[in-house]
C-alpha positions as CSV (number, residue, x, y, z in Angstrom):
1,X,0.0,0.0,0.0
2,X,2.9,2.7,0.7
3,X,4.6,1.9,-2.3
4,X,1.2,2.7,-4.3
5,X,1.3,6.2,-1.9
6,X,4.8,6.7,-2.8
7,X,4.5,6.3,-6.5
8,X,1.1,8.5,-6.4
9,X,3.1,11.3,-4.3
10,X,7.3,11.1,-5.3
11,X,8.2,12.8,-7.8
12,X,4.6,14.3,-8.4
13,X,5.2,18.0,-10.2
14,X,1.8,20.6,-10.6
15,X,1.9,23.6,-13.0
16,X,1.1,26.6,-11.1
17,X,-0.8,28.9,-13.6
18,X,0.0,32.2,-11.3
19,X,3.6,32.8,-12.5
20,X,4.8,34.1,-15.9
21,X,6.0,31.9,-17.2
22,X,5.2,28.9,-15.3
23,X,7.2,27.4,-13.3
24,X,7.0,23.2,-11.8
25,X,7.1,22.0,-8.6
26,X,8.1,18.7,-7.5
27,X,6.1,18.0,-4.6
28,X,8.8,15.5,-2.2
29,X,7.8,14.0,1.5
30,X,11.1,13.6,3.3
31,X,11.8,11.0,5.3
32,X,11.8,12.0,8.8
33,X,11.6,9.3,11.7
34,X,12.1,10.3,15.2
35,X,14.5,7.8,15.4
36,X,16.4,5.3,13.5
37,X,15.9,1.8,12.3
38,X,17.6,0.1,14.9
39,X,16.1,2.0,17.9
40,X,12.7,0.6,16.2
41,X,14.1,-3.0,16.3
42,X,14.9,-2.7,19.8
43,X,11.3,-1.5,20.6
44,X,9.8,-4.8,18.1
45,X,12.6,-7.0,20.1
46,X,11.4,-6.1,23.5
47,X,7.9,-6.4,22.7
48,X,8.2,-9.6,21.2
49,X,9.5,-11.0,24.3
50,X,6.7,-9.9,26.5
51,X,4.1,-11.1,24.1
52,X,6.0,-14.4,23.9
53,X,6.3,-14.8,28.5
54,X,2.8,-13.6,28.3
55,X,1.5,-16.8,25.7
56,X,0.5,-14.0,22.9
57,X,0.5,-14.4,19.0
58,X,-0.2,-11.0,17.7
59,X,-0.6,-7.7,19.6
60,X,-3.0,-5.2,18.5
61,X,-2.9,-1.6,20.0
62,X,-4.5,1.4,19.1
63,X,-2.8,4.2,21.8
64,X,-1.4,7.0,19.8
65,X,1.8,6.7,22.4
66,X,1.9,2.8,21.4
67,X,1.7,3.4,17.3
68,X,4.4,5.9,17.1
69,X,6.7,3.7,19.7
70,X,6.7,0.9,17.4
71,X,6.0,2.7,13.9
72,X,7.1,6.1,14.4
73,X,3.2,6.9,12.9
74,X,3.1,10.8,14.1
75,X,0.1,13.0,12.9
76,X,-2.4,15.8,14.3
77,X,-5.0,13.7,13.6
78,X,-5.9,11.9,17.1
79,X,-9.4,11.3,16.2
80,X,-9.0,8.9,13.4
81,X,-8.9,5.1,13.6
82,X,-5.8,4.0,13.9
83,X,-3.9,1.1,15.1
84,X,-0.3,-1.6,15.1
85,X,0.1,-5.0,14.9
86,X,3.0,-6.9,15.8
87,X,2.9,-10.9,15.5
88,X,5.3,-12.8,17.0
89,X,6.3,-14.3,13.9
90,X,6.7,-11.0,12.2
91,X,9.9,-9.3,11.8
92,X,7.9,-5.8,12.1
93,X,4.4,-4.3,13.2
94,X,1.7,-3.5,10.2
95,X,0.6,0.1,10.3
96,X,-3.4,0.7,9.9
97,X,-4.5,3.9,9.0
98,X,-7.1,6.1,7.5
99,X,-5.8,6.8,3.5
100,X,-6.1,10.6,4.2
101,X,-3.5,9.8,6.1
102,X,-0.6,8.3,4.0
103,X,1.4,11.8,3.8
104,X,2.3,11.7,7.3
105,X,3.3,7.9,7.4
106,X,5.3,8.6,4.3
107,X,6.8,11.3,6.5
108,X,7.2,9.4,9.9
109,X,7.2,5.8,9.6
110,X,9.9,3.7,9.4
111,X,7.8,0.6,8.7
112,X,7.3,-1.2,5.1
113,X,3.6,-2.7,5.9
114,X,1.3,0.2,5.8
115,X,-2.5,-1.0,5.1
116,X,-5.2,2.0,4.6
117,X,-9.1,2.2,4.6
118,X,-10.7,4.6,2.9
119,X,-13.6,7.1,3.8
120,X,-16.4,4.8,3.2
121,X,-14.8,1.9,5.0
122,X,-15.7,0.4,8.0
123,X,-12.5,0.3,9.7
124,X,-13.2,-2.5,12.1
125,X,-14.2,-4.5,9.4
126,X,-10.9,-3.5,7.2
127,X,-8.7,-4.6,10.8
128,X,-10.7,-7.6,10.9
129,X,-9.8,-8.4,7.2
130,X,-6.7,-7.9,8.3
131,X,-6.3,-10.1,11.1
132,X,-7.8,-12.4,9.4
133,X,-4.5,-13.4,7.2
134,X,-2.0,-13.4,9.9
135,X,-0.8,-16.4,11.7
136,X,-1.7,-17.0,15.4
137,X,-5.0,-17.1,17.7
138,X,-4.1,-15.8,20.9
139,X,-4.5,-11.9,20.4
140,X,-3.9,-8.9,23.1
141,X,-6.5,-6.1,22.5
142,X,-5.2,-2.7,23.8
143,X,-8.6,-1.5,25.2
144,X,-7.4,1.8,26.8
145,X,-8.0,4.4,23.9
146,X,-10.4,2.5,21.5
147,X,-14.4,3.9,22.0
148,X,-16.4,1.0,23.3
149,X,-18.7,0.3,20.4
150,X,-16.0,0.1,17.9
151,X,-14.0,-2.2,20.7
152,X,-17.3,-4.4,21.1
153,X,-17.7,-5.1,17.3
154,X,-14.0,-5.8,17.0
155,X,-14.7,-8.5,19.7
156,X,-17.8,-9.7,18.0
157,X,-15.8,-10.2,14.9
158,X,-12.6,-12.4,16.7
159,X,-15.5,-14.5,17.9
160,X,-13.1,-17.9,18.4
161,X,-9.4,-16.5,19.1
162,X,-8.8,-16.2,22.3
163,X,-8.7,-12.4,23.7
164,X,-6.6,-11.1,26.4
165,X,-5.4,-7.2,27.4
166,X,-2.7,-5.9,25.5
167,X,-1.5,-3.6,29.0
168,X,2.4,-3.9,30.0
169,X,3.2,-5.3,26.6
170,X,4.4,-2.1,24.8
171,X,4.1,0.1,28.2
172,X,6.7,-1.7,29.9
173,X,9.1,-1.3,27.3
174,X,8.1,2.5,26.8
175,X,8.7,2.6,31.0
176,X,12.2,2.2,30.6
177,X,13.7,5.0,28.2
178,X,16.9,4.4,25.8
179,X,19.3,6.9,25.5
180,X,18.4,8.6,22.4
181,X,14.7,9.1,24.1
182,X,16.8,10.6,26.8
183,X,18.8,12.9,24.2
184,X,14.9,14.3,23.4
185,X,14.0,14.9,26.4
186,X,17.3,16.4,27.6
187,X,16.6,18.7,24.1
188,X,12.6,19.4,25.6
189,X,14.2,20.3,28.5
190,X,16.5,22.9,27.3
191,X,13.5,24.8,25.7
192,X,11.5,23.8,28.9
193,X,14.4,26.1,31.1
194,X,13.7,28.9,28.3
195,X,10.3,29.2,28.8
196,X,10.5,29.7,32.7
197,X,13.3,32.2,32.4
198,X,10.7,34.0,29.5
199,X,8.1,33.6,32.4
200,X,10.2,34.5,35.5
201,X,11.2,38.0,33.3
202,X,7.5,38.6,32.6
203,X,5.7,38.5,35.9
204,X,5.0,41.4,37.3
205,X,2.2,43.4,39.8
206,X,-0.2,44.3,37.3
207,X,0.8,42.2,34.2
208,X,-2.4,40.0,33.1
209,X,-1.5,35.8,33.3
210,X,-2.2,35.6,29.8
211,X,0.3,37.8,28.6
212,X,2.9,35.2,30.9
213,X,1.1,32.5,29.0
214,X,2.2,34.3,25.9
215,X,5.7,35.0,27.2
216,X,6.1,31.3,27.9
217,X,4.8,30.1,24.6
218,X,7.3,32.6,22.3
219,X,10.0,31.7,23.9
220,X,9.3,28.3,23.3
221,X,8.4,28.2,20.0
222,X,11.5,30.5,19.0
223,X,14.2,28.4,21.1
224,X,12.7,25.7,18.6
225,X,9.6,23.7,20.4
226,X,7.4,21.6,18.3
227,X,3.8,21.5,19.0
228,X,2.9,21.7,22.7
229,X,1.2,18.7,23.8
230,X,-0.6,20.6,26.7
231,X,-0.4,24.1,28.6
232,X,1.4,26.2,29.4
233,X,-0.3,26.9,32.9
234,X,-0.4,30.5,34.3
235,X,-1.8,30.3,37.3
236,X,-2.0,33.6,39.5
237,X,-3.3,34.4,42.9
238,X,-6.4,32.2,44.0
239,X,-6.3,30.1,40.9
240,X,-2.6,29.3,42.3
241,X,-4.3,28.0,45.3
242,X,-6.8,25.9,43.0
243,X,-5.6,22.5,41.1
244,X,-5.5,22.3,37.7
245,X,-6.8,26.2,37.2
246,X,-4.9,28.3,34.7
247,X,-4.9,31.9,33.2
248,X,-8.1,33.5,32.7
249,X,-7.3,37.7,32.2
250,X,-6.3,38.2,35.9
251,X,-3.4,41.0,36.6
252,X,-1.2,39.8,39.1
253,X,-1.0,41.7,42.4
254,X,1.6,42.2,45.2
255,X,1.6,39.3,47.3
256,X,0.3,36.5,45.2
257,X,2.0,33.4,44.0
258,X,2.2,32.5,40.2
259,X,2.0,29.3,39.4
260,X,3.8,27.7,36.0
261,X,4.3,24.3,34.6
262,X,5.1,23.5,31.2
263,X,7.6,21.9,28.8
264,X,8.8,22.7,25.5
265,X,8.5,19.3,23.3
266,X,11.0,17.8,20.4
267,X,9.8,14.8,18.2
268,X,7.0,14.6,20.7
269,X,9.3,13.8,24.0
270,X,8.5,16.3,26.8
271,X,10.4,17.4,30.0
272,X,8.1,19.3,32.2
273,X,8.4,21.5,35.1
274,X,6.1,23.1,37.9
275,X,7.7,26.8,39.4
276,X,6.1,29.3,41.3
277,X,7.1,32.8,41.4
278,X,6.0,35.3,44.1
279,X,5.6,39.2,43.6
280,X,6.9,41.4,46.6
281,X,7.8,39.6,49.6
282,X,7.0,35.7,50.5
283,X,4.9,35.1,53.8
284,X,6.3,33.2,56.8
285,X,4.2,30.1,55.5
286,X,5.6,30.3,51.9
287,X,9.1,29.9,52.9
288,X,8.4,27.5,54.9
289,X,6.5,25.4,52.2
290,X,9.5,26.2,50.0
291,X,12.1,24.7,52.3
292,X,9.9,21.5,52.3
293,X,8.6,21.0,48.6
294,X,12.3,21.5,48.0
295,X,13.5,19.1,50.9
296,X,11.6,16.7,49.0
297,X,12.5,16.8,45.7
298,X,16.2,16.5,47.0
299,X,15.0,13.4,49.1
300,X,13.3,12.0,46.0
301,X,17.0,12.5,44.1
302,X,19.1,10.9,45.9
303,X,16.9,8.0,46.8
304,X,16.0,7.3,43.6
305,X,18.1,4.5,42.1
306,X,17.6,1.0,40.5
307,X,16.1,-1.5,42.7
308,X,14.7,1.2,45.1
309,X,11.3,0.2,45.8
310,X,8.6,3.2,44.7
311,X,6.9,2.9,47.9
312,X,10.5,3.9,49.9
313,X,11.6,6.9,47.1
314,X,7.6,8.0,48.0
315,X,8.0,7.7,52.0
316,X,11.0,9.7,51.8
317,X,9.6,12.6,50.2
318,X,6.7,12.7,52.4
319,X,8.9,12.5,55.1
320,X,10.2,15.7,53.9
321,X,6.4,17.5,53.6
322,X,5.1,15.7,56.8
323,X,5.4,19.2,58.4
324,X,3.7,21.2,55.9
325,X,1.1,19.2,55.2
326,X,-1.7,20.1,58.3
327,X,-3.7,23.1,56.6
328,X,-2.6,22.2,52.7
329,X,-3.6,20.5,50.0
330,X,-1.0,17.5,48.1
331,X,-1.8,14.5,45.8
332,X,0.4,11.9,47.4
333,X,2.1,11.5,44.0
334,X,5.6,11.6,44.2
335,X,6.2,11.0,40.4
336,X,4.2,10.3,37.9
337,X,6.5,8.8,34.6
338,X,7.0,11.3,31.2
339,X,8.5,10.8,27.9
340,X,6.3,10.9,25.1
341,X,3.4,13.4,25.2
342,X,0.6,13.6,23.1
343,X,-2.6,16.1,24.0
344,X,-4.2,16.2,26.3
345,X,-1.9,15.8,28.6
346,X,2.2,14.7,29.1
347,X,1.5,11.9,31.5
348,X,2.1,8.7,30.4
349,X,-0.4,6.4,31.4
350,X,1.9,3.7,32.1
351,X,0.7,2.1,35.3
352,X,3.6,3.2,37.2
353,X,3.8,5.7,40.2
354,X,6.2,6.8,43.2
355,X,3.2,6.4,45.4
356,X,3.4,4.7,48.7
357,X,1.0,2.0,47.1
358,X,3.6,0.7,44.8
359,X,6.1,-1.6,45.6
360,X,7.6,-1.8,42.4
361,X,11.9,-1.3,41.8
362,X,13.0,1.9,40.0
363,X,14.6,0.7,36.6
364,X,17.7,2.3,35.0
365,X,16.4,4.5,31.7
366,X,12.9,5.2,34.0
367,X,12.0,9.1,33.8
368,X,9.7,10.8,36.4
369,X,8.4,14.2,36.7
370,X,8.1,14.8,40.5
371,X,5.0,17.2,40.9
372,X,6.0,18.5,44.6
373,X,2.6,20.8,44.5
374,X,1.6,22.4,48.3
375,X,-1.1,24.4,47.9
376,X,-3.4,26.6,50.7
377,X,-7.0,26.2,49.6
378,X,-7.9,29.1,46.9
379,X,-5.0,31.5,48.8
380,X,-2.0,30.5,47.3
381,X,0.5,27.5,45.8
382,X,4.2,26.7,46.5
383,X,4.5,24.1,43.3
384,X,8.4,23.3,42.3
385,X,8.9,19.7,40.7
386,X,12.0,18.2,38.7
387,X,12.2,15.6,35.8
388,X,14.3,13.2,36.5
389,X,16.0,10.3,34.9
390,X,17.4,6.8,37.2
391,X,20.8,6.4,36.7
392,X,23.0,3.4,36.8
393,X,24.2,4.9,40.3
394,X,21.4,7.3,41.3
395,X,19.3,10.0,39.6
396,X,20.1,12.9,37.2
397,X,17.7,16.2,37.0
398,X,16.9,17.2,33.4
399,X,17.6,21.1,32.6
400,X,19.5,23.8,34.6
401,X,16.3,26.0,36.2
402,X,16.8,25.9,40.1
403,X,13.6,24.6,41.6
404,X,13.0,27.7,44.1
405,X,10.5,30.2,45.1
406,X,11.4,33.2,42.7
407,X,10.7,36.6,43.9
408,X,10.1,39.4,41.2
């Protein structure tokens, strides 16, 4: 099917009729994986294994994340039916996807196996087809992203094959980052540190959030973000002091905390940050949040290490907030994992937390943002957080910007 896209779109040439004399252009797709071939044939490798300890023929997943980890698929379009299939007799996953979109896999992809349905198609029905001439019974449905109707008829139709969840198969491969993930998000991070320097020059009594917002953005894009996969946040007085508020036209006044967290993004890896930034001078009860939210985060560094258990790393960070936390509002997550961020939101859902109810070991290659967020209910918000990578002999913090309370 690709090379029927390729010889439709190579090489193609269209007279423009709006020059004098005309002039052709050859319209080219350039080949542009995030990565190279044999970063993909690791990924195929590992998941191959798992599928074969967990007594699985062919694993079908339709998670944005999991398509471009194993095909480098990477579009806009997050609406679409989509998925990958990797058998364990294959020596690389088949790429389904809606024809419209061919372009972007002939831009992306770094698979050969590229199978399109067209407008009028049914796409279950084409996947089915599909599945239908590959080897093996035993298929692992990734149920996480797929709407429930179209899920339900794809079951209907493997009536006879047996059916388990795909979960763990690609995700625990994609929990553990390689180094040239790490070089991306060590790149993210760079714009990520330019962006709260844009913010930190902005902020000021009387400037309106939005015009932070904008700050951040700019400085972003022009350091050389791609698209941002979610905010930035710009959260000023009250809203500071509320979760998950952000800006909304509010001028910034003497004594009130701002709240940021963002990350620039490159080939869709992310490295974000929370800061805070107070104008005029902190209360009492800010600095002493600060010296605890950053107590923590240092905790949560030097603890972090392979075989450390999530539930210890967790205990000693809240060890470090135990004193702060009578009168405040936390989440009890110590770290949630990043990498690969794709809207609405740079968490990836990879059933892995520093949370005192996991007793899961800290893997070399994991990468955590640490969300250290104390906030005093609609008053105000002491938020500072890290990214952080586990080293062979500890942790390492991604970008330069000092986790502190700034004062403009």
């Amino acid at each position: 099917m690709l090379a029927t896209a390729r010889s439709q779109l190579v090489g193609l040439s269209i007279v423009s009729d709006f020059t004098d004399p005309p002039r052709r252009y050859a319209l080219t797709i350039p080949r542009q994986p995030a990565f190279c071939q044999s970063e993909f044939r690791r990924r195929w490798e590992g998941v191959r294994a798992a599928m074969e300890l967990a007594g699985v023929d062919l694993l079908v997943t339709f998670s944005p994340h999991n398509v471009f980890y194993l095909t480098g698929m990477d579009s806009e379009n997050l609406f679409d039916y989509q998925c990958a299939v990797l058998g364990s007799d294959m020596d690389a996953p088949v790429l389904v996807i809606f024809e419209f979109e061919l372009a972007r896999a002939e831009n992306s992809v770094v698979v050969d196996d590229i199978r399109s349905y067209g407008t009028f198609d049914d796409p279950i029905a084409f996947t089915l087809e599909q599945l239908a001439g590959m080897s093996g019974r035993r298929i692992a449905l990734d149920r996480s992203t797929l709407p429930v109707a179209r899920y339900g008829s794809l079951v209907a139709g493997l009536e006879g094959y047996e059916l388990t969840d795909a979960f763990g198969l690609v995700e625990g491969m994609r929990l553990v980052k390689s180094d040239p993930e790490l070089d991306l998000m060590e790149r993210a991070a760079a714009l990520t540190d330019a962006g709260v320097a844009a913010a930190e020059a902005e902020i000021a009594e009387g400037v309106e959030d939005r015009v932070v917002a904008a700050a951040i953005v700019d400085a972003m894009y022009r350091a050389g973000s791609d698209t941002l996969c979610w905010g930035p946040i710009v959260a000023a007085g009250y809203r500071a002091g509320a979760a998950h508020s952000t800006f909304n036209g509010h001028r910034i006044g003497r004594g009130e905390t701002v709240f940021l967290e963002l990350t620039g993004e490159v080939s869709r890896y992310v490295s974000p940050l929370m800061r805070t930034v107070v104008v005029g001078e902190p209360s009492a009860d800010m600095l002493r949040v600060e010296a605890a939210v950053t107590a923590a985060l240092e905790a949560i560094r030097t603890s972090a290490r392979p075989g450390a258990s999530a539930r210890d790393v967790a205990a000693r960070g809240l060890a470090a907030l135990e004193s702060v936390l009578e009168g405040h509002i936390f989440h009890h997550y110590f770290g949630y994992p990043v990498g690969i961020g794709y809207p609405p939101s740079w968490i990836e859902a990879l059933g892995f937390f520093i949370r005192a109810d996991n007793d899961r070991r800290l893997e070399r290659g994991m990468a955590f943002h640490l969300p250290m967020s104390i906030r005093r209910y609609g008053e105000y918000g002491v938020n500072l957080s890290h990214t952080l990578v586990v080293e062979e002999c500890g942790a390492r913090v991604l970008g330069s910007s000092p986790a502190r309370l700034a004062v403009v």
